[in-house]
C-alpha positions as CSV (number, residue, x, y, z in Angstrom):
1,X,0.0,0.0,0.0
2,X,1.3,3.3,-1.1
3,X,0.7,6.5,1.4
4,X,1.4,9.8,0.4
5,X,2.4,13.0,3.2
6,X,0.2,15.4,2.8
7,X,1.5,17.7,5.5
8,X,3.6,20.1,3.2
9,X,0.7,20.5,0.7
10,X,-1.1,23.2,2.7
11,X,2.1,25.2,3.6
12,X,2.9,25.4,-0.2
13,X,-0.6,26.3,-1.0
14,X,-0.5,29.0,1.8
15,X,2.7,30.4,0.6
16,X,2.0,30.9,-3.2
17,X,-1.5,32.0,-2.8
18,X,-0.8,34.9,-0.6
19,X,1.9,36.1,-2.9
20,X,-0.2,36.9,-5.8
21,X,-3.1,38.4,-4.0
22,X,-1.7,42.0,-3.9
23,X,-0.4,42.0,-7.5
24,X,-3.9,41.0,-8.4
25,X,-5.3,43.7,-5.8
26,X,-3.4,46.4,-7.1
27,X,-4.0,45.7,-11.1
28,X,-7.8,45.6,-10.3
29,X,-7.1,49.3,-8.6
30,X,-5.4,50.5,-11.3
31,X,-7.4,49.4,-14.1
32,X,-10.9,50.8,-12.2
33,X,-9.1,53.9,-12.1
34,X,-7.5,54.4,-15.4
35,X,-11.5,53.5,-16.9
36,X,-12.8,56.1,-14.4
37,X,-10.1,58.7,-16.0
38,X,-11.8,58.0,-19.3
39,X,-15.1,57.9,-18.4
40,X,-13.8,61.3,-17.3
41,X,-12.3,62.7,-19.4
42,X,-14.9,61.4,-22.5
43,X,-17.7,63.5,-20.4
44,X,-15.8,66.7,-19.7
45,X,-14.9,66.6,-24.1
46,X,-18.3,65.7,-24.7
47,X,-20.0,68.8,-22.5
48,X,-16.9,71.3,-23.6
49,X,-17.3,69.9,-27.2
50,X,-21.1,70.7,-27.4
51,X,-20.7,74.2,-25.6
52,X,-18.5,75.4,-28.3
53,X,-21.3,74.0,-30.9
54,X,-23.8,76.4,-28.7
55,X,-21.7,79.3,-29.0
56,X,-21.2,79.1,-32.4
57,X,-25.0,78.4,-32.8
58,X,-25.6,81.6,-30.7
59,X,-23.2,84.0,-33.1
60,X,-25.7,82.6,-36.1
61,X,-29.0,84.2,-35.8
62,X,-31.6,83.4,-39.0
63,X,-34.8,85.6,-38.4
64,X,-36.4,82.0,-40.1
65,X,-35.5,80.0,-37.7
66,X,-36.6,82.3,-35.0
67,X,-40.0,82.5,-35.1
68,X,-42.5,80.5,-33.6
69,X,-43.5,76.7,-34.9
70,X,-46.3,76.4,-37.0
71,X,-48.2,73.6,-38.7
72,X,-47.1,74.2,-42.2
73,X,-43.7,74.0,-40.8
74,X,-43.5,69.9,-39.3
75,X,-41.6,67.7,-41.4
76,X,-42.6,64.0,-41.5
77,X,-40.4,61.3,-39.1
78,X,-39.1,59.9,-42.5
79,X,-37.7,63.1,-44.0
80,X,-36.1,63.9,-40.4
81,X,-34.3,60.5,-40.1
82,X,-33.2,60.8,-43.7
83,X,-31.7,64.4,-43.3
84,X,-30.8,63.8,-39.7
85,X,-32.3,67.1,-39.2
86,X,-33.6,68.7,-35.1
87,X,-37.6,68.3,-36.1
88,X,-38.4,71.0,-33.3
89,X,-35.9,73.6,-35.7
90,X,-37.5,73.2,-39.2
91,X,-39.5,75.8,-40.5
92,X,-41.2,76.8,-44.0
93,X,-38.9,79.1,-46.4
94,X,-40.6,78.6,-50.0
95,X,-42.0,76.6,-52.4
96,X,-40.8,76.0,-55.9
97,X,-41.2,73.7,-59.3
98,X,-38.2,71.8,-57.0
99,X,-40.6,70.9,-53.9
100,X,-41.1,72.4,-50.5
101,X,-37.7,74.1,-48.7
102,X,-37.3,73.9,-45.4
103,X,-35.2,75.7,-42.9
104,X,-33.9,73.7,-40.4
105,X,-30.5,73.3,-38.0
106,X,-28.5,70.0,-37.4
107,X,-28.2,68.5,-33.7
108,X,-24.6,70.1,-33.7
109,X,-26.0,73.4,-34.8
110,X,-25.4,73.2,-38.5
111,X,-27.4,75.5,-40.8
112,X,-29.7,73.1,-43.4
113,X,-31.9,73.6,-46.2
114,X,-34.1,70.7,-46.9
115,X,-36.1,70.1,-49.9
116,X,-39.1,68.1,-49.8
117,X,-39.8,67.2,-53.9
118,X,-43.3,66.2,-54.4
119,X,-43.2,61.8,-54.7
120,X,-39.0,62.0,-54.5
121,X,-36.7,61.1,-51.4
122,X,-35.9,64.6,-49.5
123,X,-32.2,66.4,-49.9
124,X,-30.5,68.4,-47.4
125,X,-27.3,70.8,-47.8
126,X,-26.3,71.9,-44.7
127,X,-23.2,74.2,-43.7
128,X,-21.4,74.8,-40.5
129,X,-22.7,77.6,-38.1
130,X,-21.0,81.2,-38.4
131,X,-22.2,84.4,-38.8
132,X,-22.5,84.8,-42.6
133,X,-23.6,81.0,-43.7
134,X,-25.4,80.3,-46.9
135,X,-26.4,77.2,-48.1
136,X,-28.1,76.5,-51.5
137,X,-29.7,73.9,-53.0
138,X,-30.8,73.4,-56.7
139,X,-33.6,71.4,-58.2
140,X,-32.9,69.5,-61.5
141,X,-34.8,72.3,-63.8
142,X,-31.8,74.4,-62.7
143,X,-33.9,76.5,-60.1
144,X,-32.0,77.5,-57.0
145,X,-33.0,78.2,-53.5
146,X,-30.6,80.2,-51.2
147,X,-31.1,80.0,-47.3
148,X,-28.7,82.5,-45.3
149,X,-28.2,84.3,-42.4
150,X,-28.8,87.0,-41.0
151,X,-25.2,88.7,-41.5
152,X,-25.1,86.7,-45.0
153,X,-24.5,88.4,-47.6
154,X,-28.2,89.0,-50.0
155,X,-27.1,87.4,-53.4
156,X,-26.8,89.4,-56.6
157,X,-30.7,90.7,-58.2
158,X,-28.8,91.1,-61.5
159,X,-28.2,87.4,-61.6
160,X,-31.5,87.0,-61.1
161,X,-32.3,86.2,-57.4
162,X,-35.2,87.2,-55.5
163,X,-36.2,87.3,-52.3
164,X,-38.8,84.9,-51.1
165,X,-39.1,85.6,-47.0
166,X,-36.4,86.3,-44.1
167,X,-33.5,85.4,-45.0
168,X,-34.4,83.0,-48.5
169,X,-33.9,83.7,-52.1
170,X,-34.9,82.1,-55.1
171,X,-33.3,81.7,-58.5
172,X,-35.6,80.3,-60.7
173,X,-35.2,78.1,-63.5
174,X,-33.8,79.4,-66.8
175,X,-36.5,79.6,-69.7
176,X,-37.1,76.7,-71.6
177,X,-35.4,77.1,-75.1
């Protein structure tokens, strides 16, 4: 019959196992903090990063955009998830042979002009906020519909534009030949 000691098993198992306890202690610690540092630091560029989108939205102003919602002026949920456009911003500018335009701003405060064609998928331009944006969008009978703001400079009446509201102008299309 074979026997075995078995007194030196538990002194080997106490020795071992309490020397890897605090490495494994203090790489736990350090990893929970280095993810809290980033969690950190990912929320304060987040707020800083959309305070500087609201400031620059601020220095825009569009006399458009500015007035109060009105029926006429809701978009439909497809055409907002298409453009990616803030629903509560749109509002009516004009409407030419192109479709209905919309004025409208992006979540990050980009200036948009969306056209709604009638029985076509809706287009959007949109420009990065500043003082003197424009944005222009042109329909496929070579019509054009300008959206600035209010600091923008009023496009040219010799080329042909007009204006069609606060802060839109239209270019229409060139006579058929």
């Amino acid at each position: 019959m074979t026997t075995f000691d078995d007194t030196g098993i538990f002194q080997l198992v106490d020795e071992t196992g309490g020397d890897h306890e605090p490495a494994r202690r203090t790489r736990v610690v350090v990893v929970l903090v280095v993810a809290a540092a980033l969690v950190v630091a990912g929320v304060t560029w987040l707020v800083l990063a959309r305070a500087a989108d609201r400031a620059s939205a601020q220095q825009m102003t569009v006399t458009l955009l500015d007035r109060a919602a009105q029926p006429t002026d809701e978009l439909g949920a497809a055409v907002v998830d298409e453009t990616g456009i803030d629903p509560a911003t749109s509002r009516f500018a004009v409407r030419t042979t192109a479709g209905q335009h919309y004025a409208a701003l992006r979540w990050a405060g980009d200036l948009c002009l969306v056209v709604v064609p009638d029985g076509d998928a809706a287009r959007v331009v949109c420009v990065a906020p500043s003082t003197r944006a424009t944005v222009t969008l042109s329909g496929a009978d070579g019509s054009r519909v300008r959206l600035g703001t209010d600091d923008a400079p009023a496009p040219g009446t010799d080329e042909g534009w007009r204006a069609a509201g606060s802060n839109v102008w239209v270019l229409d299309a060139p006579p058929a030949e």
